[in-house]
Each structure stands twice: as C-alpha cells, then as structure tokens.
PAFISE-543273 format. One record per residue (C-alpha): residue number from 1; x, y, z. Coordinates in Angstrom, 2 decimals, decimal comma, padded with zeros to 5 digits, m for minus. Example, Ala and Ser with C-alpha at 12.3 -4.5 7.8 and 13.67 -1.06 7.14 Angstrom:
REM PAFISE-543273
 seq       x       y       z
   1  012,30 m004,50  007,80
   2  013,67 m001,06  007,14
***
This chain:
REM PAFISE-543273
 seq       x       y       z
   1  000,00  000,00  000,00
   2  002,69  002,25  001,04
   3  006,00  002,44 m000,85
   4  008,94  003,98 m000,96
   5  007,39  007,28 m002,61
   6  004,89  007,57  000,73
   7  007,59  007,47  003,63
   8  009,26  010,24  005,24
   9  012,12  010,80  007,55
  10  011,61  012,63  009,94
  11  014,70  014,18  011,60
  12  015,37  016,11  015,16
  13  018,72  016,30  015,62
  14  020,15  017,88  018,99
  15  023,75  018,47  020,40
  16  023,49  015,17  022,75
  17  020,59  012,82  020,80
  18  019,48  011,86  017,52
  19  015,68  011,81  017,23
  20  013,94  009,73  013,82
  21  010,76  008,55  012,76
  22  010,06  007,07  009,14
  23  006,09  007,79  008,63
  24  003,57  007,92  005,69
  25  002,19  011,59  004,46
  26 m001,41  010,57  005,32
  27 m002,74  014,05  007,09
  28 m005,69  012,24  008,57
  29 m003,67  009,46  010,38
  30 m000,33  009,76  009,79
  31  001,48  006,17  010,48
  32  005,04  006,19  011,89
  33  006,65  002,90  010,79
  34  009,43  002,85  012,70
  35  011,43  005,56  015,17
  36  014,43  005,50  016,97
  37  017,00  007,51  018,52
  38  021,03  007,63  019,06
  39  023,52  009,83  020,28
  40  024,96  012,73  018,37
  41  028,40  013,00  017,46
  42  029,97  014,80  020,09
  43  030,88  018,10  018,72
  44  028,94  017,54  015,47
  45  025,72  020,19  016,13
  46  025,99  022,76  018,66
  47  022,85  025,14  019,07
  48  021,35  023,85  016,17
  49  024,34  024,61  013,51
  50  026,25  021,98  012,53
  51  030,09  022,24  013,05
  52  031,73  018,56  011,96
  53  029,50  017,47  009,12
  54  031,12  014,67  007,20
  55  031,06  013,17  011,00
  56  027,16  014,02  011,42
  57  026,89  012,63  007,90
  58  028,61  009,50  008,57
  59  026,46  009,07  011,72
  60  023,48  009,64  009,54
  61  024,01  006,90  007,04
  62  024,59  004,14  009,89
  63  021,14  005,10  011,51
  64  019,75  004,49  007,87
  65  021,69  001,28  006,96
  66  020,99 m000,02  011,24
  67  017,47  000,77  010,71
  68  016,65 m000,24  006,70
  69  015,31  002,99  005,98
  70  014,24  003,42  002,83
  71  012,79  006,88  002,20
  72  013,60  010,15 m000,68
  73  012,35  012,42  001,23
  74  012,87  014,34  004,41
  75  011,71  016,41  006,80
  76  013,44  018,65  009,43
  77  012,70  020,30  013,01
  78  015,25  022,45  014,75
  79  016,28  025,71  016,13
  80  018,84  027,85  016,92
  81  019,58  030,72  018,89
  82  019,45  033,08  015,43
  83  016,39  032,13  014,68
  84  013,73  034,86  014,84
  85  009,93  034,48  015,71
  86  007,51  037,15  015,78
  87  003,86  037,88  016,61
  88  002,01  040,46  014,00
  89 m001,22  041,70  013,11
  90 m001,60  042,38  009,21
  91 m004,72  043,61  007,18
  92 m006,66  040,88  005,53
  93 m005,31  040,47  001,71
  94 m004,75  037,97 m001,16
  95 m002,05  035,52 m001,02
  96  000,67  037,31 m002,79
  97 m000,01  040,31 m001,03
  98  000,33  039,05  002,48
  99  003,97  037,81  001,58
 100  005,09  041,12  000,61
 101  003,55  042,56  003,68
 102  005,14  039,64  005,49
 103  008,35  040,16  004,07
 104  008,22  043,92  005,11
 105  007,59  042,93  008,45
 106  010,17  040,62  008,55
 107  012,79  043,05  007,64
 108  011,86  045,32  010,86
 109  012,61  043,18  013,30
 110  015,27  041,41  011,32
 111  019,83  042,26  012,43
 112  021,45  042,77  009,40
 113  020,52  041,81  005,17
 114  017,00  040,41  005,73
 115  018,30  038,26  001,95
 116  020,45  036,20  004,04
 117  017,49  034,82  006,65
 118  014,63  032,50  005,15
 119  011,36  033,54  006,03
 120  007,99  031,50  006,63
 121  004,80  032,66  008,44
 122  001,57  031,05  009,86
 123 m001,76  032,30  009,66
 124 m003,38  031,42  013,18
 125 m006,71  033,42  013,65
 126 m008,36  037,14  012,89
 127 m009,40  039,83  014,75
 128 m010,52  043,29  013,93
 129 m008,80  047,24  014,73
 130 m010,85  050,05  014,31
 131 m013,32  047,93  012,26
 132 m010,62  046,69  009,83
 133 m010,45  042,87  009,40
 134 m006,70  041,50  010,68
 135 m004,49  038,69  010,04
 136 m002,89  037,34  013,29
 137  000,13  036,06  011,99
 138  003,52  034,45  013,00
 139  006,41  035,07  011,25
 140  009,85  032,87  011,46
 141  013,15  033,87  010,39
 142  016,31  031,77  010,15
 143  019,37  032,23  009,01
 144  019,86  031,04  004,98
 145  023,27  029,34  005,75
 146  022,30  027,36  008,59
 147  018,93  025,94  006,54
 148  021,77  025,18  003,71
 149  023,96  022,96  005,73
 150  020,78  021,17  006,62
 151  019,36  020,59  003,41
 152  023,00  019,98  001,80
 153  023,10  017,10  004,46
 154  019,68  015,63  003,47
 155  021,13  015,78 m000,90
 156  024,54  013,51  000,23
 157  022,27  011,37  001,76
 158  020,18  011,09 m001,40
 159  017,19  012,48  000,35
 160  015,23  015,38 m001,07
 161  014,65  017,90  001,30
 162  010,76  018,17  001,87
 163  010,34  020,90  004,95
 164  012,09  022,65  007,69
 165  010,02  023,40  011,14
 166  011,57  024,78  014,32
 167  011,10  023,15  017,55
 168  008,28  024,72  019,85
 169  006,27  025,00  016,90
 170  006,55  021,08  015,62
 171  005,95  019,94  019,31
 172  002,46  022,13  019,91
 173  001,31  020,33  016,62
 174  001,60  017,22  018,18
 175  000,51  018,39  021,59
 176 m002,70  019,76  020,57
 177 m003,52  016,44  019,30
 178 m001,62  014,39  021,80
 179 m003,40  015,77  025,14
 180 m006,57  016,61  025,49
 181 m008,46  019,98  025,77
 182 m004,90  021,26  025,57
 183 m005,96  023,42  022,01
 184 m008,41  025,07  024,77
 185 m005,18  026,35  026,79
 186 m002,45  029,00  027,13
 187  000,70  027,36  028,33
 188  004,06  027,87  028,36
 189  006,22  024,62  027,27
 190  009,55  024,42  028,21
 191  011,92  021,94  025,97
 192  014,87  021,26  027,81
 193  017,84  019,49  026,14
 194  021,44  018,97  026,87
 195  022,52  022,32  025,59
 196  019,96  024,41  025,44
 197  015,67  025,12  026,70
 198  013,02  026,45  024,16
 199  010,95  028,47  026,06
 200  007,67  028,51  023,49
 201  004,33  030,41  024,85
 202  001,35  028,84  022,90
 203 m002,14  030,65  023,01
 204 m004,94  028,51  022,34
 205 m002,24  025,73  021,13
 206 m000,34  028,53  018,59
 207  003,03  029,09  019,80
 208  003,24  032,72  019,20
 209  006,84  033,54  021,34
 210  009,59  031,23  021,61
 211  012,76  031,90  023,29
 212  016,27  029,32  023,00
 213  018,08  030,09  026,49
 214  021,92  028,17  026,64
 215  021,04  026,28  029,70
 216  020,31  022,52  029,80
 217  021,13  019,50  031,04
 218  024,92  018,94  030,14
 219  025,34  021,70  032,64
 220  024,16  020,06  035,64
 221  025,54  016,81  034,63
 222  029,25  018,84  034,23
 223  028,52  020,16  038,18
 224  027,44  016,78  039,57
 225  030,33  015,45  038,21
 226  033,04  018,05  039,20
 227  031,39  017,66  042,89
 228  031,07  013,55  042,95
 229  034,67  013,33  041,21
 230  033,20  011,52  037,97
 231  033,27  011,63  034,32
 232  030,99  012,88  032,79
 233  029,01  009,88  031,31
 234  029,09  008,73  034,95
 235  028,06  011,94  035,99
 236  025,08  011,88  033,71
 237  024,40  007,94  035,39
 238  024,58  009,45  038,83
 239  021,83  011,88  038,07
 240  019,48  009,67  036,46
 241  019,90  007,37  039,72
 242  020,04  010,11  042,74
 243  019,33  012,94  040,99
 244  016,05  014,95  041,91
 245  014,78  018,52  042,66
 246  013,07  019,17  045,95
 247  009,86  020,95  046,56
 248  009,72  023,98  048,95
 249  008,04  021,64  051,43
 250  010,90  018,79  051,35
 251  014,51  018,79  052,46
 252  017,46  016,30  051,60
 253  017,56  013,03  053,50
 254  021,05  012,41  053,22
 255  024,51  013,70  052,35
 256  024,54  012,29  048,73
 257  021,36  013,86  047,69
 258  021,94  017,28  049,88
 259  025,29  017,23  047,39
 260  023,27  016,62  044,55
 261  020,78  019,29  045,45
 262  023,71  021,77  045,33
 263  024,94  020,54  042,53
 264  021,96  021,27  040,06
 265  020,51  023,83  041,97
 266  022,00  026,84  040,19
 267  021,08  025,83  036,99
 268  017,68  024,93  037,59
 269  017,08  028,39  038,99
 270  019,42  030,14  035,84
 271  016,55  028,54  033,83
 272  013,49  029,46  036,21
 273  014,65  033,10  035,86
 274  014,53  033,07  031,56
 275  011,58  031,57  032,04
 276  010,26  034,06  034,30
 277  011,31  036,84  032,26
 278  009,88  035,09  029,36
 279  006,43  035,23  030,82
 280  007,23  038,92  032,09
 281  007,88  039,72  028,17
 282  004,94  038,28  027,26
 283  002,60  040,18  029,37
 284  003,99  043,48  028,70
 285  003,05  043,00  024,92
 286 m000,47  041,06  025,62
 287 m001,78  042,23  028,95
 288 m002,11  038,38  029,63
 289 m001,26  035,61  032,19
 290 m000,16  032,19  031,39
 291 m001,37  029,74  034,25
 292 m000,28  026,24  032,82
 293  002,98  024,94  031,94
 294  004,13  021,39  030,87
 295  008,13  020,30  030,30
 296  009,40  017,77  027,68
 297  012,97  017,24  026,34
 298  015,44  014,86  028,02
 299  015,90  017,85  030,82
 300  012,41  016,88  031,87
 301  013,09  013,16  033,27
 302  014,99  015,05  036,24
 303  012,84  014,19  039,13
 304  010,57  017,00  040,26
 305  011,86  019,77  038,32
 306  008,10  019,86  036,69
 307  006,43  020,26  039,58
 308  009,37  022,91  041,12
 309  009,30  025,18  037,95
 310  005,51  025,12  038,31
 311  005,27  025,78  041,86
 312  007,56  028,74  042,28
 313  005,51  030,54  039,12
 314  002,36  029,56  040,91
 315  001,43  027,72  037,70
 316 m001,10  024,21  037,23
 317  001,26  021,48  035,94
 318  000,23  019,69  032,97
 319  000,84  016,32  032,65
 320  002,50  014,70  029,56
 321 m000,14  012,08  029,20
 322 m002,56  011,36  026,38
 323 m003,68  009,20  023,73
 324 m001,46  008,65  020,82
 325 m003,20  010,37  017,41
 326 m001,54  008,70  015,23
 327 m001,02  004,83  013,69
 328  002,55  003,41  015,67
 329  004,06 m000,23  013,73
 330  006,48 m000,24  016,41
 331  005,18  000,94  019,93
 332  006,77  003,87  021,63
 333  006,91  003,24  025,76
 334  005,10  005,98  027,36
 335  008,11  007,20  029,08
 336  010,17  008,36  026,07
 337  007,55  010,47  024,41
 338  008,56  013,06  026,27
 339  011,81  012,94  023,99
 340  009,82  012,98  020,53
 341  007,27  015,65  020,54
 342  009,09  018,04  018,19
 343  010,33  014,81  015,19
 344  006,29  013,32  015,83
 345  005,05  016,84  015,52
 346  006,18  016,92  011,47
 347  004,06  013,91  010,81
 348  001,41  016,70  011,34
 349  002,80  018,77  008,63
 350  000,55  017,74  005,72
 351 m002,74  018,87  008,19
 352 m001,70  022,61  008,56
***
C-alpha cells in the first residue's frame, strides 16, 4: 500500500541525541513505521548549527543502513539561537499580497541583510482594529546558511529535502492532538535538552513567542560530576539514579542527595529566571497571564523539576499524558515520548 514514494524521515537532531521517525504523508492518520533515537556525534551540532558534518553525515548513514530505511524524502525540526519568531497583526489580503507585507515585516525586526534569513509565516486566527479585518500572523526567520547545511546534508544522503520546522512549533502540533483539551489552553512549554531550553508560549495551542536560552542538562551533569569526582558519562548515570529537585516543602535526606541538590541547583534556577522573564515579556506586549505549563525534552526526566518550575511561578502542571493520534508499527513506551514531541510533531505537517 505504502512504498517507498509515501515514507518520510523525519529528523530532530540535537547536540546530545538523535531523534527519527520514518512515517507515511497521510494528514488524517499519519502512520510512523518505525522511530528510533542515538547519540549525536559529540561536537557535530551545537545550538542547532552543525560544526563537523562529514562526522554528522557518517552518523546519519549508519542510523539508515541499522534501521533499513528506505525513504527520498525528508523532513526537518530544529532551532537555533538566530532564529527569529515574531507575533504580528496584518490587514486581511490575497495571497501574494500578504507575503510582501510579510516580508516587510520581517525586515523590521530582522539584524542585518534580511536576503540572508529565510522567512515562513503562519496564519493562526483574525481579529478586527478600528473595524478593519486582521491577520494574526507568525512570522519565522532563520538564518539562509544554517537551513543550507541542513538541506545539503539531506542531498549527500540522497534524500530530497521536503520541509524545515523549528522546535516549539513542531511539538504544539503534536501536543494539541496528543493531550486533550490542551488546544483550549495557554501554556508555556519548556523543551529542555542537553545544551539548550526552548521556552515557546502557545495561546490557544499557537506558539506565538519562543525563546532558545543556553542552559540545559549537560550543565548540571558537568557540576554533579566536578562535585562527585566523575566523568561525565558517569556523571550523567549518577543523576538519572540520585538525581532529583526538591519541593519547597521537602529537604534532603542524606549527604549524597543534599550534594546533589547543590549541585543542580544553580542551573535549575538560571533557567526558572529566563523563564520568568519570558512570561514577564509576554505580558507586557499582551496584557495576559499564562497559568499552565508542561516540560518535555530529556531535561524533563529530572525528578521533580516539573512540579518545582511550576510551583515557584504559581502555575497548574500539565501532565505529559494522552492518547497517541496517530497509527505506531512499532510501539513507543510511554516514558520516552517526552523525547519525541518536536520529530512526531512533522508527521502533522501535511494537516496545517
């Protein structure tokens, strides 16, 4: 039924893991035929760009080989800290019009030649000014020459480049079908991986702000192991074993974990404070609260840190925990969904 014409790969690669899924382009149902996951060359992407590429490519063509994936096309999610994202309002118009008006826009809030960024925007909902119909639209900029690396990667692989999405964005696809009610909801995800957090603000399951702060988990795991005297994939071990964040209400019941607490303490709070400001930023343009917040990312399998973030904003916790919307050949254990939220969320590409 489905050959080799119908498959996609689907590709989230991050500065510690390798995220895939192979899946058909059926909008209604997508079906993922196979997924996987493997760790990133160190050194080979660092904040999304990618610095040792024959390496990454090399990587690349064992996961494909490993896995008999057999796909031509390809699509992307990722982000980087150049990568632009903007809220606007713009008057109702044709097609072609709204691009040049979106390109104008663009080039306001844009450092430098505007030529040298790619630009992509989202229609998510009207409204009306002064009786005047508007467009609430988001606009995304990225760098050309990061895209280029990407897409260069996908043509030595023999793989034609079929989309690039940015994290925050590819995850609240698959959220809002993932959990319920959730397209009912403001929330504030937080994506923490090893290098860096996407902060992404989604009204009404639309992320309209997302911020990429240089905190994540490699830095705790660096601390732990520069206090317990271990390397660092021993370090990582030792977190994943002992390693946990403690409520206001709780304290340490021994030495090892009062270590620990020190250890990763900083950091956690670095990020609670971008966060904060994040949400501070957010009301100042919008006049509005966010009251929810969920976490993914591999970050998010540190013990509490959830429930901490959302307790000192005075926030409801949402709970990573739904019903799968889409066809699985090989089942994915609820506790590593967490990890594919953003690669799933391009199966949902064909639906926008």
């Amino acid at each position: 039924m489905f050959g080799v014409g119908n498959k996609i790969l689907g590709l989230d690669i991050g500065s510690s893991i390798i995220k895939w899924i192979v899946y058909s382009e059926d909008k209604n149902m997508p079906l993922v035929y196979n997924w996987g996951f493997e760790k990133t060359p160190y050194g080979a992407v660092k904040n999304g760009r990618i610095f040792e590429r024959q390496i990454l490519l090399t990587k690349l063509k064992e996961i494909i080989v490993n896995n008999g994936i057999k796909v031509n096309k390809a699509s992307i999610t990722l982000s980087c800290p150049e990568m632009i994202i903007r809220t606007v309002t713009i008057p109702k118009l044709k097609q072609r019009e709204i691009q040049n008006v979106v390109r104008f826009e663009a080039e306001q809030f844009i450092p430098g030649n505007s030529d040298e960024y790619i630009i992509d925007y989202k229609i998510y909902g009207e409204t009306k000014e002064n009786q005047n119909d508007l467009l609430k639209t988001l606009i995304v900029a990225l760098p050309s020459g990061i895209v280029q690396n990407y897409i260069e990667l996908l043509e030595d692989l023999s793989i034609k480049p079929l989309a690039v999405d940015f994290n925050g964005n590819s995850a609240c696809r698959f959220l809002n079908l993932f959990l319920k009610n959730i397209r009912d909801k403001d929330y504030v995800l937080i994506d923490m991986g090893a290098s860096n957090t996407i902060i992404t603000i989604a009204e009404r399951g639309v992320p309209v702000l997302t911020r990429l702060v240089q905190i994540g988990s490699e830095e705790m795991v660096r601390t732990v192991a520069n206090s317990f005297n271990l390397n660092l994939e021993d370090g990582e071990k030792y977190i994943k074993t002992h390693g946990r964040v403690f409520l206001d209400n709780e304290q340490p019941e021994d030495k090892i974990l009062w270590e620990m607490m020190t250890s990763i303490m900083p950091t956690v709070e670095l990020l609670l404070k971008d966060i904060f400001q994040s949400l501070e930023f957010y009301k100042s343009m919008t006049k509005k609260s966010i009251d929810t917040t969920l976490m993914i990312g591999g970050g998010s399998y540190l013990k509490n840190i959830d429930k901490y973030v959302a307790q000192q904003l005075s926030m409801n916790i949402l709970p990573l925990k739904g019903i799968f919307p889409l066809k699985m050949k090989k089942e994915m254990q609820a506790d590593i969904v967490s990890l594919f939220c953003n690669v799933l969320g391009l199966a949902f590409r064909e639906g926008e």
